[in-house]
C-alpha positions in Angstrom: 3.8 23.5 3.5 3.5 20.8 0.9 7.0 19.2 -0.5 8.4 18.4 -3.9 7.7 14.3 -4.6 11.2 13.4 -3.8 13.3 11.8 -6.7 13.0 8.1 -6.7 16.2 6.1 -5.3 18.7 5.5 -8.3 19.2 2.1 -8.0 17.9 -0.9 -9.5 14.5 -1.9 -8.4 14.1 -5.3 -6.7 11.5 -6.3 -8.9 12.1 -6.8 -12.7 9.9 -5.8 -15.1 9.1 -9.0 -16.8 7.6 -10.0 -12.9 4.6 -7.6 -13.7 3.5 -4.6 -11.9 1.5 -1.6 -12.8 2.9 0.5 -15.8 2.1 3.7 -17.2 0.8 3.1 -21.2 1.7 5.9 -23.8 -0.7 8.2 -22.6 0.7 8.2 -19.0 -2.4 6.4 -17.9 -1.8 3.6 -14.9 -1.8 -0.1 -16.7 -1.9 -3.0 -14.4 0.1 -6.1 -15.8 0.3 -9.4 -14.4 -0.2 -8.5 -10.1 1.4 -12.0 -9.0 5.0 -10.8 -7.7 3.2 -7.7 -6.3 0.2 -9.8 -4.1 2.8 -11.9 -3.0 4.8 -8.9 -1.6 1.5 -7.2 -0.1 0.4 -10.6 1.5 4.2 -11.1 3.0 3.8 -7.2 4.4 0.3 -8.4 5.8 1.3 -11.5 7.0 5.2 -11.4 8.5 5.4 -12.6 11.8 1.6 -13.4 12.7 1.3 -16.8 13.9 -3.1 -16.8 13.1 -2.4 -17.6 9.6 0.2 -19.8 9.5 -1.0 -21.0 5.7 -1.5 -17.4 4.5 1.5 -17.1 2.1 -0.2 -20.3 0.6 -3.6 -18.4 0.0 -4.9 -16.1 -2.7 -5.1 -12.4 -1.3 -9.0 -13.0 -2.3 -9.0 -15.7 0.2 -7.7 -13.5 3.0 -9.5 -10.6 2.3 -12.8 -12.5 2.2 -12.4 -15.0 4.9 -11.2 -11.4 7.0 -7.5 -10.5 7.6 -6.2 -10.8 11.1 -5.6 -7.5 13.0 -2.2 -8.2 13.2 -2.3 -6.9 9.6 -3.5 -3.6 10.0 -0.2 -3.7 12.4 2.0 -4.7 10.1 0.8 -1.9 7.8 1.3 0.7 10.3 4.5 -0.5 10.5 5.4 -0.2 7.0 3.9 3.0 6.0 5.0 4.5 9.2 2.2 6.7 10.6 0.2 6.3 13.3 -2.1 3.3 14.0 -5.5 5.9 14.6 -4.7 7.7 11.1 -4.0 4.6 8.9 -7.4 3.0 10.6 -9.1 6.3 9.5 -7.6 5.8 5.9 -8.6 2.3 6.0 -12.6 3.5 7.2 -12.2 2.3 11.0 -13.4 4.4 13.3 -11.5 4.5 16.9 -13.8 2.6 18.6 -14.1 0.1 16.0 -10.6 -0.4 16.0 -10.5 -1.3 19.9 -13.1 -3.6 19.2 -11.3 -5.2 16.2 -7.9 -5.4 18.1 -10.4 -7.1 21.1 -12.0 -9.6 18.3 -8.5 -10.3 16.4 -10.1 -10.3 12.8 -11.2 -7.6 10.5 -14.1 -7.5 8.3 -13.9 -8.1 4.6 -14.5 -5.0 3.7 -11.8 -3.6 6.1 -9.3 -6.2 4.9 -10.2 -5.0 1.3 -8.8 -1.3 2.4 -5.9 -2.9 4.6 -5.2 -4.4 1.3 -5.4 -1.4 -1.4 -3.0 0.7 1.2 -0.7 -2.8 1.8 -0.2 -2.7 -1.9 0.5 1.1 -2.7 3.0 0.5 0.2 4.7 -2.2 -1.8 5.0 0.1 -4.6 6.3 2.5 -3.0 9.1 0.9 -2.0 9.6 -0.3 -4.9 9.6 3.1 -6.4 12.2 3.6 -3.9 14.5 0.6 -4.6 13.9 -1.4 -1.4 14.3 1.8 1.1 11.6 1.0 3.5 12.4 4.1 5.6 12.4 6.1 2.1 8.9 4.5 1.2 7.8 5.4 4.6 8.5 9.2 3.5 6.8 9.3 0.5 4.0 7.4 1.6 3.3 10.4 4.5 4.8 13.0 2.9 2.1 16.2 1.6 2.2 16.3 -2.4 1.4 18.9 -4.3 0.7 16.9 -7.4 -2.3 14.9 -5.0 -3.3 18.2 -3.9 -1.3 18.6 -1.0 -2.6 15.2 1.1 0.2 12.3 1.6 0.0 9.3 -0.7 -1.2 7.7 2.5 -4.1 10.3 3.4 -5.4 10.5 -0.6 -5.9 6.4 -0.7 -8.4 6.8 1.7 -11.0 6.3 -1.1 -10.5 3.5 -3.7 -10.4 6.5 -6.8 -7.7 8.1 -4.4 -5.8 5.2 -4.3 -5.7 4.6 -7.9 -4.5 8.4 -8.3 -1.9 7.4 -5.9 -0.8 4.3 -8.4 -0.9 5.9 -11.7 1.8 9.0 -9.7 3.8 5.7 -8.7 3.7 4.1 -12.2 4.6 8.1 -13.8 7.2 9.0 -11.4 8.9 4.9 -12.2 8.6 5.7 -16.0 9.3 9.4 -15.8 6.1 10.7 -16.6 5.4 14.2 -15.1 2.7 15.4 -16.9 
């Protein structure tokens, strides 16, 4: 059974809309303004607690995502959209027995850290969208919606179109834009 997209949190969000974030224009359509407060959260979600890149929160998220994020990442982002490690890997386009070898090797590709990255960030917004409530982000992020066709946020982002959907519901549901 799909469920309703929950009502976002009431409270104030934690970022302030001067910082820059995606918007929603006056069509409804997803507008991205200026991404710096929102790469430095995905690269702290990415990054907390993993002692390979002790200079990361210094680096561009270019940087990491071409020089390869560690797998500790891909951790940290199972952590913080809270589903299983095998079904964010399949979101991300890891196979299962690329991800053993990955986890072996401690470093994932560039193109893998791209995906790690375009999940990491709809993460972050989520929890924006739901005023700092991890465990509420967590939810919507895994959570069926009818209005993406009854897949989670988590599952439709597999693809970079998907996860774009996913942004522009984010940026509608923030502004109150239903349509």
């Amino acid at each position: 059974m799909v469920n309703p997209i929950p009502v976002p949190h009431p409270g104030p969000l934690l970022v302030e809309e001067s910082e820059g974030r995606v918007g929603v224009d006056a069509r409804g359509l997803s507008v991205e303004r200026d991404a710096t407060a929102l790469d430095r959260s995905v690269v702290a979600m990415l990054t907390s607690g993993t002692a390979a890149e002790p200079n990361a929160q210094s680096r561009g998220i270019l940087d990491l995502i071409r020089g390869g994020l560690p797998f500790a990442a891909l951790e940290n982002l199972v952590q913080a959209v809270g589903a299983p490690q095998g079904e964010v890997a399949t979101v991300v386009g890891m196979p299962a027995t690329t991800l053993g070898r990955r986890r072996k090797n401690g470093r994932l590709t560039p193109t893998e850290s791209d995906h790690v990255v375009r999940v990491a960030r709809l993460a972050a917004l989520a929890r924006e969208l739901m005023a700092g409530d991890p465990s509420a982000a967590r939810d919507w992020m895994t959570t069926p919606h009818r209005l993406l066709g009854g897949e989670s946020p988590l599952r439709h982002a597999s693809t970079e179109a998907g996860g774009r959907e996913v942004e522009q519901l984010i940026g509608q549901l923030r502004h109150g834009v239903f349509s």
